[in-house]
C-alpha positions as CSV (number, residue, x, y, z in Angstrom):
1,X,-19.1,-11.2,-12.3
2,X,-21.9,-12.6,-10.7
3,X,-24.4,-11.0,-8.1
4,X,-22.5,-12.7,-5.5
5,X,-19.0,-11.6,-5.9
6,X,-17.4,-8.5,-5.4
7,X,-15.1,-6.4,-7.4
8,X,-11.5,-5.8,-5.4
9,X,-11.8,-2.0,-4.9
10,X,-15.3,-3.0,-3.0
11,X,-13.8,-5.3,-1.0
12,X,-11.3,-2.7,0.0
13,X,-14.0,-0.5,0.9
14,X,-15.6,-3.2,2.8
15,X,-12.5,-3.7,4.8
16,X,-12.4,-0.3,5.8
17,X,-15.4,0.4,6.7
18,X,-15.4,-3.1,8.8
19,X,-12.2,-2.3,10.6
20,X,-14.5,1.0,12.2
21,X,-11.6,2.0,14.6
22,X,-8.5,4.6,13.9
23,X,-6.9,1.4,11.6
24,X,-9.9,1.7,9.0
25,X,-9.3,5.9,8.5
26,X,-5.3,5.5,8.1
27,X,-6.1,2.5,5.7
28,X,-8.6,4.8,4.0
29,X,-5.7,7.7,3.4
30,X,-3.0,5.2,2.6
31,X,-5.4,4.1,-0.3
32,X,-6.0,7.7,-1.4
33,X,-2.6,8.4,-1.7
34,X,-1.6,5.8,-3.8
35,X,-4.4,6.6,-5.9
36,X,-3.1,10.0,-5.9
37,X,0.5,9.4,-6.6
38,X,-0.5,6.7,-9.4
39,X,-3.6,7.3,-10.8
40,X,-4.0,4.4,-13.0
41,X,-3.1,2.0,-10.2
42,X,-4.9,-1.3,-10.3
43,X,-6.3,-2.4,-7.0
44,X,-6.7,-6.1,-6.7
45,X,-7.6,-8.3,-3.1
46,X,-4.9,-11.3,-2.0
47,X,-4.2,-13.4,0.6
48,X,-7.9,-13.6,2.3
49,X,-7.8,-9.8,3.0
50,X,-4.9,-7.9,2.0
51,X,-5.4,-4.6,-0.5
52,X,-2.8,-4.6,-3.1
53,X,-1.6,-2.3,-5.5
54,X,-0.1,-2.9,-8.5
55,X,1.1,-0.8,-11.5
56,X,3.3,-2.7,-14.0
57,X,3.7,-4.9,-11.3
58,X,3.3,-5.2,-7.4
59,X,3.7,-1.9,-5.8
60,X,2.6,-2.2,-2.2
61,X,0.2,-4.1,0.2
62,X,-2.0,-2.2,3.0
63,X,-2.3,-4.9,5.8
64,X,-4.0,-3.9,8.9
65,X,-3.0,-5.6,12.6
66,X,-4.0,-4.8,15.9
67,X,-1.6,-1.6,16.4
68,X,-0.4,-0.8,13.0
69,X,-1.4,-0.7,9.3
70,X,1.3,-1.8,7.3
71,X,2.3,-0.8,4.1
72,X,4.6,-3.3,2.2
73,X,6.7,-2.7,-0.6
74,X,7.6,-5.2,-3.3
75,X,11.1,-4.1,-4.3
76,X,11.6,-1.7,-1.2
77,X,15.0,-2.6,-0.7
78,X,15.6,-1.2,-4.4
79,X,13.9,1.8,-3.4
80,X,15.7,5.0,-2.5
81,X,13.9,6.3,0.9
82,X,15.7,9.3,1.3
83,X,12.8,10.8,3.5
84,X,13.7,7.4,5.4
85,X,9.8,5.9,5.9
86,X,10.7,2.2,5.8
87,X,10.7,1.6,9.6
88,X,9.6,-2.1,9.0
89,X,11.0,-5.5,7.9
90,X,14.3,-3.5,7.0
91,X,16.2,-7.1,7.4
92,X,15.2,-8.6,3.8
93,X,17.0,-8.7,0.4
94,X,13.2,-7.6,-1.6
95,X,10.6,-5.9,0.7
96,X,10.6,-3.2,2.7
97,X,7.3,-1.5,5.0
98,X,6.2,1.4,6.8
99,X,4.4,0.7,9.8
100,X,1.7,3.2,10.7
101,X,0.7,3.7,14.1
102,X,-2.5,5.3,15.5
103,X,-2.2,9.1,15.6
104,X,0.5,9.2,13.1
105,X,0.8,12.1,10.7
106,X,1.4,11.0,6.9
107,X,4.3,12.7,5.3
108,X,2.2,12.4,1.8
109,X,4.7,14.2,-0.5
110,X,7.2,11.7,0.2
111,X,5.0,8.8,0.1
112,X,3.6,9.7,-2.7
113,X,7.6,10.1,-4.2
114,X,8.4,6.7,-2.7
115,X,4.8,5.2,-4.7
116,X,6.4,6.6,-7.7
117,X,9.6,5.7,-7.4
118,X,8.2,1.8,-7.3
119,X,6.4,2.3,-10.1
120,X,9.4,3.3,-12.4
121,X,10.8,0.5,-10.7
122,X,8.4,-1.6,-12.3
123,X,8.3,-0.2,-15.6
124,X,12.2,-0.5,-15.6
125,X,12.6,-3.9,-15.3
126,X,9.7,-5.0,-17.8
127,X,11.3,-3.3,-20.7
């Protein structure tokens, strides 16, 4: 890596410390909990801004927009959500999202269970 390029978790950090508004502390959480929930998770930076998170493939995204930071799962509609957190792009065959809103409390435990729950995913079908 040269002097000139960043690595993807500093870009991440970047990102949230450029957002500077409510959107840049809920992306900051988000981020800890996946790290959290799957500790050797592999940060990486698409799509000219997007943090995303992979672990024996694509987990989840964190993309931020004016009133919502969204969290998109890969395989969501294979997911069980039996705390029901997808609210977003529930229409699809492959990806489901949670939209988070400013002032919106974080039910960790079962996003954590949901981050899991992707990641077996993952594992599962590369065997």
């Amino acid at each position: 890596m040269t002097t000139t390029e960043t690595s993807a978790p500093e870009r991440i950090d970047a990102r949230i410390a450029e957002l500077d508004d409510w959107r840049g502390e809920m992306l900051s959480r988000l981020r800890c909990i996946v790290k959290q929930a799957l500790p050797g998770v592999i940060e990486e930076w698409k799509w000219r801004g997007v943090p995303v998170w992979y672990q024996d493939g694509m987990i989840c995204t964190g993309e931020t927009y004016k009133k919502a930071v969204k969290m998109t799962f890969a395989k969501g509609a294979s997911l069980k959500d039996p705390s029901c957190l997808f609210n977003a792009s529930l229409e699809g065959n492959t990806r489901r999202a949670i939209d988070f809103h400013e002032g919106d409390v974080i039910a960790e435990d079962a996003l954590k269970a949901l981050l899991q729950r992707a990641a077996r995913l993952n594992a599962s079908t590369r065997k």
